[in-house]
N, C-alpha and C positions, 0 to 999 in steps of 0.2 A: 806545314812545310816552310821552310826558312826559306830567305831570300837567294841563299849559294844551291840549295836546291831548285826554286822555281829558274835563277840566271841559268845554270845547267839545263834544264830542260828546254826555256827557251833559246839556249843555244844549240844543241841536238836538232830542233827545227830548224834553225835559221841554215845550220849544217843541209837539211834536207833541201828547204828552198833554192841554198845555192847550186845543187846538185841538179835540182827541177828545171833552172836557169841554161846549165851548162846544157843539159839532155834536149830542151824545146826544140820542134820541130817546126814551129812557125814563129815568126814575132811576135803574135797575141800572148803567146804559150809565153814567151819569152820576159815578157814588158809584166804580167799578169803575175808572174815566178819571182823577176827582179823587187815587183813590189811587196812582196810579202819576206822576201830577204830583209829587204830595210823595214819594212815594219819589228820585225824577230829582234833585229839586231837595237833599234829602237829600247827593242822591252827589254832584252840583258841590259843594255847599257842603264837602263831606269834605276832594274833588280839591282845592280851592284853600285850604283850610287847611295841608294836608300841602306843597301846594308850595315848595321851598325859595326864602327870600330873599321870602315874601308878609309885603305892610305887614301891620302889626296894625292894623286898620280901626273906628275907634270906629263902632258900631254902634246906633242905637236899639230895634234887634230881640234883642240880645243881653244878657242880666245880665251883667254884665261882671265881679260877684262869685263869679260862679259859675261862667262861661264855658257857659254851657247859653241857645239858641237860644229867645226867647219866641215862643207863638203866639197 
């Protein structure tokens, strides 16, 4: 499986997670949900870095001096 397939997949999860998020019935549920969103979106953002021949994408989420992800 190539890397634009594995990012799709891990993005279809990250889709579910935030769905898990939105749906929680308690905080645990909530905080438990939020963190497996940002884990997800973690691994796309890995997958489509590492894919060969990906634009370098000027980003406003990104230091660009540093190449570390702001949050």
């Amino acid at each position: 499986m190539d890397n634009y397939a594995q990012a799709l997949y891990a993005l279809k999860r990250q889709k579910l997670a935030v769905e898990r998020t939105l749906g929680a019935r308690s905080t645990e549920e909530c905080v438990v949900a939020s963190r497996w969103v940002s884990a997800w979106q973690k691994l796309v953002q890995a997958k489509l870095e590492r894919s060969p021949g990906a634009p370098v994408a000027q980003s406003r989420y990104v230091d660009h001096r540093t190449g570390r992800l702001l949050h």
